[in-house]
C-alpha beads as a LAMMPS data file, in Angstrom:
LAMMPS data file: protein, C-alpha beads

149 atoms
147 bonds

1 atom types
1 bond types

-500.0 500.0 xlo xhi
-500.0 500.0 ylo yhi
-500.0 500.0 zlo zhi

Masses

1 110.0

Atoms # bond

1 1 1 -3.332 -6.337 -54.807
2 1 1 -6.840 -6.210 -54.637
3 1 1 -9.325 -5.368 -58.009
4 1 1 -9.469 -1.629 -57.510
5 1 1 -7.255 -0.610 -54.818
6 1 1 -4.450 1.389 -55.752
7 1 1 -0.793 1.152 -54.615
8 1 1 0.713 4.625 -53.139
9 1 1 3.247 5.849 -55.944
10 1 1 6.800 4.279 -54.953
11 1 1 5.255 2.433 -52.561
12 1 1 5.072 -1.293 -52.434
13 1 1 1.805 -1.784 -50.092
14 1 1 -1.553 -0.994 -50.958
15 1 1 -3.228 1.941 -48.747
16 1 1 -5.790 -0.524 -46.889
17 1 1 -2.655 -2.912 -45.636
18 1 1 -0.650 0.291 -44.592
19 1 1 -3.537 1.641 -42.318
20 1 1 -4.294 -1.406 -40.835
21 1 1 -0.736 -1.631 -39.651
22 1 1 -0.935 1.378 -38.093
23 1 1 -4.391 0.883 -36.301
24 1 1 -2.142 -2.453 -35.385
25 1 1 0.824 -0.815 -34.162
26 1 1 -1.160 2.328 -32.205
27 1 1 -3.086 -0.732 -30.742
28 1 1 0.298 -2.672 -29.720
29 1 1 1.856 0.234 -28.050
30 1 1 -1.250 1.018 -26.518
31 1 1 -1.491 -2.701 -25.095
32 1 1 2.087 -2.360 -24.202
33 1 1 1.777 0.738 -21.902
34 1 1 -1.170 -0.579 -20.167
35 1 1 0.896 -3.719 -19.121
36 1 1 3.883 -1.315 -18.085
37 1 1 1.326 0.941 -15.898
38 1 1 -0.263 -2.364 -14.251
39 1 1 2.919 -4.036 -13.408
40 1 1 4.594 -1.118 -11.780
41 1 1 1.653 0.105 -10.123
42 1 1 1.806 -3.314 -8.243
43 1 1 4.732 -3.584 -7.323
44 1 1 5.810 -0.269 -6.029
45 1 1 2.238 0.717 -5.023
46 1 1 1.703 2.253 -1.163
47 1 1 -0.550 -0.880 -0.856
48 1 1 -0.908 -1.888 3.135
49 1 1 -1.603 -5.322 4.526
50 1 1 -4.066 -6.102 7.311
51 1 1 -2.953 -7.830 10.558
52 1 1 -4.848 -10.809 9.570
53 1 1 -3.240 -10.764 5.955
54 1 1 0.385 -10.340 7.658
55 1 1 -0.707 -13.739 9.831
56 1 1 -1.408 -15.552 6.411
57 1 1 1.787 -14.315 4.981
58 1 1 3.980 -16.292 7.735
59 1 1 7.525 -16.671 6.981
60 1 1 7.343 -14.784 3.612
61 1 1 7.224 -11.666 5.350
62 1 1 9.889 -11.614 7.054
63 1 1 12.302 -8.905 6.853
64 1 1 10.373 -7.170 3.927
65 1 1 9.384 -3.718 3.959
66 1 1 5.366 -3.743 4.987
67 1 1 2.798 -1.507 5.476
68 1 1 0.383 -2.522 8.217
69 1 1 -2.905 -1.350 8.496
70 1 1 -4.776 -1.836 12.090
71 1 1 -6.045 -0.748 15.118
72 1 1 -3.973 0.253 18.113
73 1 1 -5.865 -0.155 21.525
74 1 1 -4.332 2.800 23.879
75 1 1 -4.764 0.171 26.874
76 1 1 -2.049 -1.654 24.893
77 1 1 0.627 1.332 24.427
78 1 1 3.472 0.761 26.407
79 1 1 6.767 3.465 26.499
80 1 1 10.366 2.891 27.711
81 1 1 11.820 6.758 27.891
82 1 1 15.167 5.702 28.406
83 1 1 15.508 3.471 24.799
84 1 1 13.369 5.962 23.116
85 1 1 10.985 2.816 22.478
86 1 1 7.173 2.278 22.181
87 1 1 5.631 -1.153 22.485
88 1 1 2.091 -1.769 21.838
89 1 1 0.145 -3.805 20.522
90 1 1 -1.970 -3.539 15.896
91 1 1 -5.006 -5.561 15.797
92 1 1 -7.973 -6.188 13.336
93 1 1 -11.214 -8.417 13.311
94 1 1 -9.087 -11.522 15.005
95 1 1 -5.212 -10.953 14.901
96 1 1 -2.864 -9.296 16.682
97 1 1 0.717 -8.370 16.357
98 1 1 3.311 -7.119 18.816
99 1 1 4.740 -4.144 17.674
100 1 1 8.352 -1.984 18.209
101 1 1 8.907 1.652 17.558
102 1 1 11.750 3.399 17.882
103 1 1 11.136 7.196 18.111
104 1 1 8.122 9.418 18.584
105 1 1 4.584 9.023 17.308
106 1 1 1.676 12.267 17.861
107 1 1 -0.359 13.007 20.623
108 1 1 -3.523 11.397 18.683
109 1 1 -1.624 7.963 18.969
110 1 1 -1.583 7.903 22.742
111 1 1 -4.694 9.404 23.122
112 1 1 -7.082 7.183 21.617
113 1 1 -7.387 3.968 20.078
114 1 1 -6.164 4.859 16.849
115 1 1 -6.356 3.554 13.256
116 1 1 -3.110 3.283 11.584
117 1 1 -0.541 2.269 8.795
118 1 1 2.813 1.468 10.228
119 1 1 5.861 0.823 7.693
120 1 1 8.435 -1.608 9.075
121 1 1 9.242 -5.386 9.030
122 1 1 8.196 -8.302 10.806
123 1 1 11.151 -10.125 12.584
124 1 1 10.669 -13.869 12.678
125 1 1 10.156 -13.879 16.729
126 1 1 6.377 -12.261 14.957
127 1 1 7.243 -8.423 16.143
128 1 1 6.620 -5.881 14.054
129 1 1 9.909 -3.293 13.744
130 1 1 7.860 -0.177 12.679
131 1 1 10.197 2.556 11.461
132 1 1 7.415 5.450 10.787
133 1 1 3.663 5.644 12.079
134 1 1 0.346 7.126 9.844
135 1 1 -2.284 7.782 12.367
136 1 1 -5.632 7.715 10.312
137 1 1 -7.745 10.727 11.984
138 1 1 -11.201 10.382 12.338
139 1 1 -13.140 12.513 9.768
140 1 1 -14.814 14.660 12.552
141 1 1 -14.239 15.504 15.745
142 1 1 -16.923 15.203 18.818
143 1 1 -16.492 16.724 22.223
144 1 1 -16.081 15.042 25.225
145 1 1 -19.051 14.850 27.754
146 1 1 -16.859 16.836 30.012
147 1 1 -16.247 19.372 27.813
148 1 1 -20.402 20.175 27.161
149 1 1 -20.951 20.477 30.656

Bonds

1 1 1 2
2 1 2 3
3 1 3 4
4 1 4 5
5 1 5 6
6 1 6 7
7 1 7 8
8 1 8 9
9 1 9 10
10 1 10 11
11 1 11 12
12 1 12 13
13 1 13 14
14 1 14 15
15 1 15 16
16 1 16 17
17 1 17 18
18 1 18 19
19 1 19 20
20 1 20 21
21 1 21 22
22 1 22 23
23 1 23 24
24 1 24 25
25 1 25 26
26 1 26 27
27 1 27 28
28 1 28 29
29 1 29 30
30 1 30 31
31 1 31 32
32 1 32 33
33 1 33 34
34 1 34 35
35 1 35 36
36 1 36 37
37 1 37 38
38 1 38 39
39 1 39 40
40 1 40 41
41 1 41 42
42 1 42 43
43 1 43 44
44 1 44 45
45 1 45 46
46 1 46 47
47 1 47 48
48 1 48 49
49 1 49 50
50 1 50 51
51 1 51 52
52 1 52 53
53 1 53 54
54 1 54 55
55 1 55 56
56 1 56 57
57 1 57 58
58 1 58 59
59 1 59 60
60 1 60 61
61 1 61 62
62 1 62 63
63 1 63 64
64 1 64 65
65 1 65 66
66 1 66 67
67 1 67 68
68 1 68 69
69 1 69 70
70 1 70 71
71 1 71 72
72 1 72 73
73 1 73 74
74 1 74 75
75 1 75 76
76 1 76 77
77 1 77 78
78 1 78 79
79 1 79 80
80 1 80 81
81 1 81 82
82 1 82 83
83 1 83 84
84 1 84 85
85 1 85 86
86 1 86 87
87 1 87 88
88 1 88 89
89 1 90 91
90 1 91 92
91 1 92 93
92 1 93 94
93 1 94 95
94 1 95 96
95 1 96 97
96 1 97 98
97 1 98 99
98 1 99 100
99 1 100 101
100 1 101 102
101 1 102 103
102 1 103 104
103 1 104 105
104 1 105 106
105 1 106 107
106 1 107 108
107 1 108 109
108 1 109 110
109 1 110 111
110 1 111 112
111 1 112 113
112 1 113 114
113 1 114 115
114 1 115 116
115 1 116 117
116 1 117 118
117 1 118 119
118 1 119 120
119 1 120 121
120 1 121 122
121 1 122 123
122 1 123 124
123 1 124 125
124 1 125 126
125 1 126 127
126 1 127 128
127 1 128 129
128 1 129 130
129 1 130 131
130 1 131 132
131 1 132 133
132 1 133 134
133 1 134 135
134 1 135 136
135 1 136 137
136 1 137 138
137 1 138 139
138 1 139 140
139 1 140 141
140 1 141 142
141 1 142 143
142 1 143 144
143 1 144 145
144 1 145 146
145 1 146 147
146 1 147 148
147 1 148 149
């Protein structure tokens, strides 16, 4: 014990040691559930990918769950009524993936060319099974020409 510094009654540590295990401990914990919050915010984050990321991905994407953030061109929209099926095509700056969806998307997605996220996974022939569709609205809306006149 230091020249002084007084040990609590029935305690064995002096005062100074005890609080500077607590400032230790508060700090530990607090070290502890930053670490938690930053590893489960990446790994179960609603993160997307762009087309050109999915490219440098390659083989280690296949069959995972993916969120896929591109443009659709409505030139490239293609749909088979009888399977219930919509092919088209999810670009960015460069790359461009073939994509599948089974169901219905809104009236926006076949409208325009639209920005969106699509969740699905990429089959190793390089399709893109999308299971659900995000279209990203513009945030404002302009007339068509037509419509001023």
């Amino acid at each position: 014990m230091l020249e002084g510094q007084v040990a609590a009654p029935g305690r064995g540590l002096p005062l100074w040691r005890r609080k500077v295990f607590v400032v230790g401990l508060v700090l530990a914990l607090a070290l502890g559930y930053l670490l938690y919050v930053f590893l489960s915010a990446s790994s179960g984050a609603s993160y997307y990918v762009t087309v050109s990321e999915l490219r440098e991905l390659g083989p280690r994407a296949y069959g995972k769950t993916i969120r896929l953030n591109g443009n659709v061109p409505a030139e490239s929209i293609v749909s088979d009524k009888a399977s219930d099926t919509l092919r088209f095509a999810i670009q960015d700056g460069g790359a461009t993936v073939p994509v599948e969806l089974r169901g219905v998307a809104g009236d926006f997605f076949y409208s325009y060319s639209a920005d969106v996220v699509l969740e699905g996974t990429l089959q190793p022939s390089g399709v893109f099974l999308a299971r659900s569709v995000i279209t990203k609205h513009p945030t404002k809306f302009e007339g068509s020409p037509e419509a001023s006149r």
